[in-house]
N, CA and C atoms as a LAMMPS dump frame, in Angstrom:
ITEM: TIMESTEP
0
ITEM: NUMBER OF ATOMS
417
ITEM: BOX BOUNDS ff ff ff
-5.0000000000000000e+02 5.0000000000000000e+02
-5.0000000000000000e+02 5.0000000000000000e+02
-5.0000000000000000e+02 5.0000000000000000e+02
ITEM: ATOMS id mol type element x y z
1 1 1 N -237.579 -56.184 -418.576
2 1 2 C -237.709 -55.628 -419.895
3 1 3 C -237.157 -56.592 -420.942
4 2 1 N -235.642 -57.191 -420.927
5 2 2 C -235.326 -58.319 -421.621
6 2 3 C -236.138 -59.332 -421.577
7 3 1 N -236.64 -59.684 -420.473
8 3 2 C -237.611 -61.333 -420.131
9 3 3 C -238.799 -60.881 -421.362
10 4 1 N -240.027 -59.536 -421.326
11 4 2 C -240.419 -59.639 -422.263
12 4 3 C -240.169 -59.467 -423.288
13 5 1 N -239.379 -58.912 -423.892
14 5 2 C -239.038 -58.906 -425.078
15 5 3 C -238.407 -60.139 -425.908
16 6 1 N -238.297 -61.053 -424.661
17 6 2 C -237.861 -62.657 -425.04
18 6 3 C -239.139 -63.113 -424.945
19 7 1 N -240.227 -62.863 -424.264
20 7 2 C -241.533 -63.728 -424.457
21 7 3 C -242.057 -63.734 -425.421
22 8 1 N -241.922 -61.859 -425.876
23 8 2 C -242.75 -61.401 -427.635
24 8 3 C -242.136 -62.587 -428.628
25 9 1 N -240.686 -62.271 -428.395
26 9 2 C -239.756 -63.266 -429.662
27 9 3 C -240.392 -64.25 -429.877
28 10 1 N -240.484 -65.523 -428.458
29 10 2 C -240.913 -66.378 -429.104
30 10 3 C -241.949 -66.75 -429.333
31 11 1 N -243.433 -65.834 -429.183
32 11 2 C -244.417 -65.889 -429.419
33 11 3 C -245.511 -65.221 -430.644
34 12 1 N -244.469 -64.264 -431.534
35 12 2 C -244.489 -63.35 -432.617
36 12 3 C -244.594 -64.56 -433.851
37 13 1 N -244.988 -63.49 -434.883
38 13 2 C -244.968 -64.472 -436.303
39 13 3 C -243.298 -64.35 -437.027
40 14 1 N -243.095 -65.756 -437.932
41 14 2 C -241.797 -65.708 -438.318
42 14 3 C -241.34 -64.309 -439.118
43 15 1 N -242.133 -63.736 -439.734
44 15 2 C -241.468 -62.404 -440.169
45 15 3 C -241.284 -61.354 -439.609
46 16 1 N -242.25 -61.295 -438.36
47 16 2 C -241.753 -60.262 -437.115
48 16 3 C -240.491 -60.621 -436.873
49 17 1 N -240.633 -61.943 -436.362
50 17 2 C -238.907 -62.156 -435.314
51 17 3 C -237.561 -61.927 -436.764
52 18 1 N -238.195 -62.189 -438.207
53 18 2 C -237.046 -61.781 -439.123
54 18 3 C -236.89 -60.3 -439.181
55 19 1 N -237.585 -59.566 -439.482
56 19 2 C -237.617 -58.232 -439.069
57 19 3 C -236.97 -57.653 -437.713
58 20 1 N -237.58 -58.302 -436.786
59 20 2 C -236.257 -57.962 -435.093
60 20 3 C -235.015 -58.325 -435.265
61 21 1 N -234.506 -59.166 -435.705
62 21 2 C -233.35 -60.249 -435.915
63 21 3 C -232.527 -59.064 -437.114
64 22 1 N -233.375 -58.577 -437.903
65 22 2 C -232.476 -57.597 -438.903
66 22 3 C -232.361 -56.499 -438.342
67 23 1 N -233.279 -55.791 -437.445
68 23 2 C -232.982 -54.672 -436.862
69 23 3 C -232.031 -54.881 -435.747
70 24 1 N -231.74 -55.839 -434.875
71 24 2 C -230.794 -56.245 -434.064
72 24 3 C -229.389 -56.136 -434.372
73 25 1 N -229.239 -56.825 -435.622
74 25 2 C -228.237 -56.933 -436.347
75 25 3 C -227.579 -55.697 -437.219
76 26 1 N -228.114 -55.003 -437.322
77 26 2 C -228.007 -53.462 -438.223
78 26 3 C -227.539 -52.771 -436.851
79 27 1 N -228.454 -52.715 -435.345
80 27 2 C -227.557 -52.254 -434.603
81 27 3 C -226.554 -52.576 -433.592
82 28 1 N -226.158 -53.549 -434.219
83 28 2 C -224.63 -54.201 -433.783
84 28 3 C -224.299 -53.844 -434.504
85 29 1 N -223.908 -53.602 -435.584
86 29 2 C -223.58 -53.749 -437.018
87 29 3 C -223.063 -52.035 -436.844
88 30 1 N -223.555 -50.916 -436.453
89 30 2 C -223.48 -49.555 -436.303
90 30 3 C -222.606 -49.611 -434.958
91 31 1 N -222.942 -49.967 -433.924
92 31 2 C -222.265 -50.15 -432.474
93 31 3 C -220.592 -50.473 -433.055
94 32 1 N -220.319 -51.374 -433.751
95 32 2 C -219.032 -52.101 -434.197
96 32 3 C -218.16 -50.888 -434.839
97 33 1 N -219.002 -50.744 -436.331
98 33 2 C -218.569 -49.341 -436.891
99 33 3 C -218.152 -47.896 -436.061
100 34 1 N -219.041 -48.008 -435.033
101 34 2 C -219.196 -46.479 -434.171
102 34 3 C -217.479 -46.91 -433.352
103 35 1 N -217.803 -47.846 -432.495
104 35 2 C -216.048 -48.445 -431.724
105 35 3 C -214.933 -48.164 -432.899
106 36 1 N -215.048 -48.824 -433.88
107 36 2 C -213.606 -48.551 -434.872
108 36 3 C -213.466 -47.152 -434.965
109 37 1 N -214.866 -46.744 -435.436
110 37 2 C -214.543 -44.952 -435.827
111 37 3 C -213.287 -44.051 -434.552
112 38 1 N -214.598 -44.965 -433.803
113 38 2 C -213.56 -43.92 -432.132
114 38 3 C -211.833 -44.33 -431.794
115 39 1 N -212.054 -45.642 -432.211
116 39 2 C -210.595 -45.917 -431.996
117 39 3 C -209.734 -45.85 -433.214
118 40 1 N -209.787 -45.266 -434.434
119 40 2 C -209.34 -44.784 -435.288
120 40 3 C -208.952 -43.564 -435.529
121 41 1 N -209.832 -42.236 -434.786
122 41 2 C -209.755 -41.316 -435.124
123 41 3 C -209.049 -41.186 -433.561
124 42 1 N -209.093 -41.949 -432.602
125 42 2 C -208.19 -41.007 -431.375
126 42 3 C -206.95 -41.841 -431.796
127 43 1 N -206.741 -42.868 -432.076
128 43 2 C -205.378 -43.38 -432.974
129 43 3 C -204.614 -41.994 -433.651
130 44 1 N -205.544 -41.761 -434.207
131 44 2 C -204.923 -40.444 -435.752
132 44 3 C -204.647 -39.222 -434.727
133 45 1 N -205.277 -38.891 -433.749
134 45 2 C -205.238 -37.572 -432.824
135 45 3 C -203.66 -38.075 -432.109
136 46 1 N -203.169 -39.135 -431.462
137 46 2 C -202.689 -38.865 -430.91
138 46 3 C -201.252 -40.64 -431.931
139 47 1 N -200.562 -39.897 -432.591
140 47 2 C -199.958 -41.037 -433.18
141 47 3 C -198.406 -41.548 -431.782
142 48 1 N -198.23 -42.75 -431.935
143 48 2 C -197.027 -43.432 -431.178
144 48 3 C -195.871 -41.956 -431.374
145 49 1 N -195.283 -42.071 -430.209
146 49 2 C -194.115 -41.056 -430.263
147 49 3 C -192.773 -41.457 -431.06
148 50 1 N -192.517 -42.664 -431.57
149 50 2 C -191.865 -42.823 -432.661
150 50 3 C -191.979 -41.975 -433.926
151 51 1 N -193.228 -42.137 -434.385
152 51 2 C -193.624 -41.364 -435.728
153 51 3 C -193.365 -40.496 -435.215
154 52 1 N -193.966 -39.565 -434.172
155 52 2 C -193.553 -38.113 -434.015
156 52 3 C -192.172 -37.112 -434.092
157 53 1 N -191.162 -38.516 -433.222
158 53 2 C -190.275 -38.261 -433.222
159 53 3 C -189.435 -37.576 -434.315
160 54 1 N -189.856 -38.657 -435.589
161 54 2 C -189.378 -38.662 -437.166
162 54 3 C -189.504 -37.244 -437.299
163 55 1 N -190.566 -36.557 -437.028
164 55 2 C -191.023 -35.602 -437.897
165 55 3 C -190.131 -34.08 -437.215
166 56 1 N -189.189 -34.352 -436.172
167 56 2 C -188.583 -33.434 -435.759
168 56 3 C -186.928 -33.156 -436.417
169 57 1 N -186.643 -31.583 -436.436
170 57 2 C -185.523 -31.954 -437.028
171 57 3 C -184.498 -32.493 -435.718
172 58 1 N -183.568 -32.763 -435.888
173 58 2 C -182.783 -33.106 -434.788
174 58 3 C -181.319 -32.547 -435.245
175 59 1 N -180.631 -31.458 -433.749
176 59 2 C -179.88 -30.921 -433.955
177 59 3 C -178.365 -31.855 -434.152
178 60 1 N -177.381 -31.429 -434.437
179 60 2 C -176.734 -32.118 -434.257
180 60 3 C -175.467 -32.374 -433.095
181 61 1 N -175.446 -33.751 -433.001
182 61 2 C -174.93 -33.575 -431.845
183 61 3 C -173.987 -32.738 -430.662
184 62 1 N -173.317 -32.071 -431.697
185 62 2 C -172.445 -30.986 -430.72
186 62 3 C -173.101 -29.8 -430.195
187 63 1 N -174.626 -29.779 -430.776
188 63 2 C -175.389 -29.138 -430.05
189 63 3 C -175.786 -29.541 -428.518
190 64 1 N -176.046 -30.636 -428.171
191 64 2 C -176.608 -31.02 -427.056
192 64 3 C -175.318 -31.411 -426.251
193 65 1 N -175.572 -30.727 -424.962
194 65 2 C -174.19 -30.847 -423.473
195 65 3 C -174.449 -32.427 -422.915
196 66 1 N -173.125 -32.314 -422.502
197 66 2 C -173.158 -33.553 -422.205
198 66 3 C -173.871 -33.987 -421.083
199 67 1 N -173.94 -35.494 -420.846
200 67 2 C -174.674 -36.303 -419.973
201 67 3 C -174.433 -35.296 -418.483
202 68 1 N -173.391 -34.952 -418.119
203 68 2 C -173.222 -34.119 -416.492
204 68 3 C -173.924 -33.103 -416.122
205 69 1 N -173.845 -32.341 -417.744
206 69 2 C -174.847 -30.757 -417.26
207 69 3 C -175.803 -31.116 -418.377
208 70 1 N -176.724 -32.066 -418.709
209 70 2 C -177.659 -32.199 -419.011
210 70 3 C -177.736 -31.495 -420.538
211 71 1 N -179.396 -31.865 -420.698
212 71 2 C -179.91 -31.324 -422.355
213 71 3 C -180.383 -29.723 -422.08
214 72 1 N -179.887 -28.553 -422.552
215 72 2 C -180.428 -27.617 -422.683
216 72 3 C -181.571 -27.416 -423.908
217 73 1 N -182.847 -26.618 -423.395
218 73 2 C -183.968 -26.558 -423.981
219 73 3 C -184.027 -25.105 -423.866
220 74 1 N -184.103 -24.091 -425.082
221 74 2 C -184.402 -23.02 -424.765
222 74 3 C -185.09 -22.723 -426.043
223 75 1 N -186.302 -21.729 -424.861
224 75 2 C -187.302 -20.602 -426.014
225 75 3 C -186.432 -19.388 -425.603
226 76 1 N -186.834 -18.956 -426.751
227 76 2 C -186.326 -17.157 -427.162
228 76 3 C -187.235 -16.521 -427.146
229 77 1 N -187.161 -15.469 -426.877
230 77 2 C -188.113 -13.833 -426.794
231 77 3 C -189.351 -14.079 -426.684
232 78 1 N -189.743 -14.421 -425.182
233 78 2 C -191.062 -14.626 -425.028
234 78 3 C -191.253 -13.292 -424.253
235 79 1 N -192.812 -12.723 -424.871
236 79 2 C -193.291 -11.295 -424.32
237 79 3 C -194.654 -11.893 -424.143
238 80 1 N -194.624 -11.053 -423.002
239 80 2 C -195.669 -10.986 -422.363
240 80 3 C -195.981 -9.303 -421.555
241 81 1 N -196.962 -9.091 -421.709
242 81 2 C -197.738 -7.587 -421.182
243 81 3 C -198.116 -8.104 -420.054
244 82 1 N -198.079 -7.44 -418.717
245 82 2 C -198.352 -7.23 -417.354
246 82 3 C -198.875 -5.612 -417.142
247 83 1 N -200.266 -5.808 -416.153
248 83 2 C -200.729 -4.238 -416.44
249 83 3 C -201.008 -4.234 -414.419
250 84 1 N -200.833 -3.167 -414.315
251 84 2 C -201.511 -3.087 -412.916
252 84 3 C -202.336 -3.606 -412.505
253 85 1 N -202.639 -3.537 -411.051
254 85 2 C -204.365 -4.341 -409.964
255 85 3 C -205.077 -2.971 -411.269
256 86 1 N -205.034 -2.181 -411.079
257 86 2 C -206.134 -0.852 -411.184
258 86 3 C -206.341 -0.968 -412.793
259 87 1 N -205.134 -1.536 -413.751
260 87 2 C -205.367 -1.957 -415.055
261 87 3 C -205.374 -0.164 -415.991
262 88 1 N -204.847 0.349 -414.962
263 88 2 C -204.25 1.933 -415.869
264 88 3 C -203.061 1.796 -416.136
265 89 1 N -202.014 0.699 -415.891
266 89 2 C -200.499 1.381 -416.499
267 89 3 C -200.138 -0.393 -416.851
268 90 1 N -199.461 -0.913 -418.056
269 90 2 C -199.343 -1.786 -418.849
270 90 3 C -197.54 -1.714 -419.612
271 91 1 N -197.173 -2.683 -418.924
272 91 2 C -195.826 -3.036 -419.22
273 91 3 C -195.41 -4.379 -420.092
274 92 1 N -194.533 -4.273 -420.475
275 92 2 C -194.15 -5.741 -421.69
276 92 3 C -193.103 -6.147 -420.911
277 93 1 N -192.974 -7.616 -420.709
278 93 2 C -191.683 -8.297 -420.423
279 93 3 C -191.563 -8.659 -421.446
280 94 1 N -189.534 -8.996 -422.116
281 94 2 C -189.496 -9.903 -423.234
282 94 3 C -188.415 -10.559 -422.284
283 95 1 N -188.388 -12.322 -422.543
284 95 2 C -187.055 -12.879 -422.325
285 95 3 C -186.778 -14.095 -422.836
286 96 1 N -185.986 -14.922 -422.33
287 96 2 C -185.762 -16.213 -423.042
288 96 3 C -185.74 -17.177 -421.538
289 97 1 N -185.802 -18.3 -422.258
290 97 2 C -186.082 -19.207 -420.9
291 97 3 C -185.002 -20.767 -421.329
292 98 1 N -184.543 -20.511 -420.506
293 98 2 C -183.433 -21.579 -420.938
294 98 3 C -183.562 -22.998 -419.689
295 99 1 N -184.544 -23.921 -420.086
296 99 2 C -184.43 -25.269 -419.642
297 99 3 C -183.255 -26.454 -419.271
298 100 1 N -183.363 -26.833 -418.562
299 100 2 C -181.926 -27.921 -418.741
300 100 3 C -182.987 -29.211 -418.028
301 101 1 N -182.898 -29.89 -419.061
302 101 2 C -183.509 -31.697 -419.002
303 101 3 C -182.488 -32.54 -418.613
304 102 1 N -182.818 -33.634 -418.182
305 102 2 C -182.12 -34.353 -417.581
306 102 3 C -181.586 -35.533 -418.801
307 103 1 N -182.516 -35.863 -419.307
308 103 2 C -181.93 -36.922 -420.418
309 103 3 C -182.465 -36.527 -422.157
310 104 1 N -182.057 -36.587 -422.784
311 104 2 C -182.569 -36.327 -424.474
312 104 3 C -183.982 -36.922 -424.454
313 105 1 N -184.812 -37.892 -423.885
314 105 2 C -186.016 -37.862 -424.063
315 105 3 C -186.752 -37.241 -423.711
316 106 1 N -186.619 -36.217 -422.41
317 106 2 C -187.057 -35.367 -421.695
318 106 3 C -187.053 -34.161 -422.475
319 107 1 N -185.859 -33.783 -423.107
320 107 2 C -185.209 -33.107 -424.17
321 107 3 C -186.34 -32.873 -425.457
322 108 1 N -186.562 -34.147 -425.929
323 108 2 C -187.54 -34.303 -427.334
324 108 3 C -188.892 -34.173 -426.687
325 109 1 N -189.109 -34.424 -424.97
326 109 2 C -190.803 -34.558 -424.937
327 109 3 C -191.013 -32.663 -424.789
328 110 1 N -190.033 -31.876 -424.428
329 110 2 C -189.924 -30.243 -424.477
330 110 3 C -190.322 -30.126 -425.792
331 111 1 N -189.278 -30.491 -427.205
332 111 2 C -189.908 -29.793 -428.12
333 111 3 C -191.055 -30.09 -429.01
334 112 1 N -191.387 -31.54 -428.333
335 112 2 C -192.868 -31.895 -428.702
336 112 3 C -193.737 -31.57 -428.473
337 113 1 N -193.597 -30.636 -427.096
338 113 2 C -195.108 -30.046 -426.349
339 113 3 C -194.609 -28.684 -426.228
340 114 1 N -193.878 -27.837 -427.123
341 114 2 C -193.647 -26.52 -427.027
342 114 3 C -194.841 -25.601 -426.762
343 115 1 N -196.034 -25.676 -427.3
344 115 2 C -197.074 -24.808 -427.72
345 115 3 C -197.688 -24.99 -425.739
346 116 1 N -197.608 -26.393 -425.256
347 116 2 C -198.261 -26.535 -423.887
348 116 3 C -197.463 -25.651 -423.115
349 117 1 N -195.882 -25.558 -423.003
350 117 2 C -195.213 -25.055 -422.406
351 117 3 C -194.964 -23.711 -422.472
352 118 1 N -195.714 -23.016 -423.728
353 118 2 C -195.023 -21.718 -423.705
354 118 3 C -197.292 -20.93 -422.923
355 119 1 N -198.36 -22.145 -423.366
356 119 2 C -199.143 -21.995 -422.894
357 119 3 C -198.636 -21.962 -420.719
358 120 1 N -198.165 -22.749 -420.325
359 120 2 C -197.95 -22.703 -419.095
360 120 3 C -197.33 -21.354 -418.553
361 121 1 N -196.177 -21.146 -419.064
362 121 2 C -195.281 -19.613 -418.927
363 121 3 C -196.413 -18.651 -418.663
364 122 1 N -197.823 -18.564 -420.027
365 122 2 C -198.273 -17.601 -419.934
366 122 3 C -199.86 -17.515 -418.869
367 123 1 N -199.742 -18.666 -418.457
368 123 2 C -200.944 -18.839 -417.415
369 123 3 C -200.087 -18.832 -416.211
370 124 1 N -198.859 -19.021 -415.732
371 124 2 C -198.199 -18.622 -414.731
372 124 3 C -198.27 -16.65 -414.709
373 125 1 N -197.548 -16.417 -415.627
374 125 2 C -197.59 -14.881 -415.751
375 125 3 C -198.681 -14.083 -415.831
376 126 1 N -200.045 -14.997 -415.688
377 126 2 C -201.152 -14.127 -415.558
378 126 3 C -201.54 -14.145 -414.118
379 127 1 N -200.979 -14.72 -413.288
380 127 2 C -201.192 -14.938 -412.08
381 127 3 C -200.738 -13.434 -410.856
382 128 1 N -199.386 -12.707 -412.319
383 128 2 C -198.566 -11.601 -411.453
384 128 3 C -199.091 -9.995 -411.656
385 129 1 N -198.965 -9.434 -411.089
386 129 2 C -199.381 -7.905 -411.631
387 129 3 C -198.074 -7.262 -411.541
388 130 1 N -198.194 -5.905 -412.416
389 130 2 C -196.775 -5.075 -412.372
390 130 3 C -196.659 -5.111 -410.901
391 131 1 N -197.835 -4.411 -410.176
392 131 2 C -197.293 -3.994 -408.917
393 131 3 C -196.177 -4.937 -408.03
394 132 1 N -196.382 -6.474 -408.913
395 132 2 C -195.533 -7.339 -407.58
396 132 3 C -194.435 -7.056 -408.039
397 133 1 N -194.002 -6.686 -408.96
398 133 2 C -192.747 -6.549 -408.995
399 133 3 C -191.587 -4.882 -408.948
400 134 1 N -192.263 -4.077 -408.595
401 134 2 C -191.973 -2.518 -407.924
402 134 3 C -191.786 -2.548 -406.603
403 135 1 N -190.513 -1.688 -406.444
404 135 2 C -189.962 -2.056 -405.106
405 135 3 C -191.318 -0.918 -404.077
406 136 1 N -190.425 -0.646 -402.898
407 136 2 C -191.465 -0.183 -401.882
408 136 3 C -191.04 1.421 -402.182
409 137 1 N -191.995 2.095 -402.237
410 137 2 C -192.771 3.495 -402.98
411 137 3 C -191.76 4.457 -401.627
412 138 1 N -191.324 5.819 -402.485
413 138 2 C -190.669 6.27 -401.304
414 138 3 C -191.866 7.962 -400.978
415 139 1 N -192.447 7.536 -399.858
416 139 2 C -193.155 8.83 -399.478
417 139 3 C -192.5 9.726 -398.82
């Protein structure tokens, strides 16, 4: 397919092959543009974790335990509804979940991805029904 389209070239009149030569060039010319676009806009989606960092407040230090017992990470009052197998009787858990990280970067990558993590909690907890957690029924 290239071989002829190299035979046409050089056997065409000079304003054909100027005409191919501009359409060639227009789509390189779009191909180039299209690459920057993509690597610009997933640049902007996902910026260096420096900048990100900036944009957090940061507690101060007598908040965070020391190096032995680690960085505590905690969410508060997470609820979640659990309903029976049979889906007739519907209960609320509320609680808090208290993390312990091993180093402050581990620490900052928790409250950078809060929204993934509190998403995980609740795709774990869809996994349970009330019933698993009712002891054994007295007949």
């Amino acid at each position: 397919m290239l071989r002829d389209f190299f035979d046409w070239f050089r056997s065409t009149t000079p304003e054909k092959k100027k005409f191919a030569t501009l359409w060639i060039l227009f789509g390189v010319l779009v191909t180039v543009m299209g690459v920057f676009g993509v690597k610009y806009i997933l640049h902007a989606q996902h910026p260096p974790v420096a900048q990100e960092s900036e944009n957090i407040q940061h507690e101060p230090e007598e908040a965070h335990a020391s190096k032995s017992t680690g960085f505590p990470y905690e969410i508060n009052q997470v609820s979640m509804a659990m309903m029976n197998r049979k889906g007739t009787k519907t209960a609320y858990a509320q609680f808090s979940l208290v993390i312990t990280c091993p180093n402050e970067e581990s620490h900052k990558s928790m409250v950078l991805n809060r929204a993934k993590l509190l998403d995980t909690i609740f795709n774990v907890g869809s996994d349970f029904y009330l019933d698993d957690f009712e002891g054994p029924k007295n007949r």
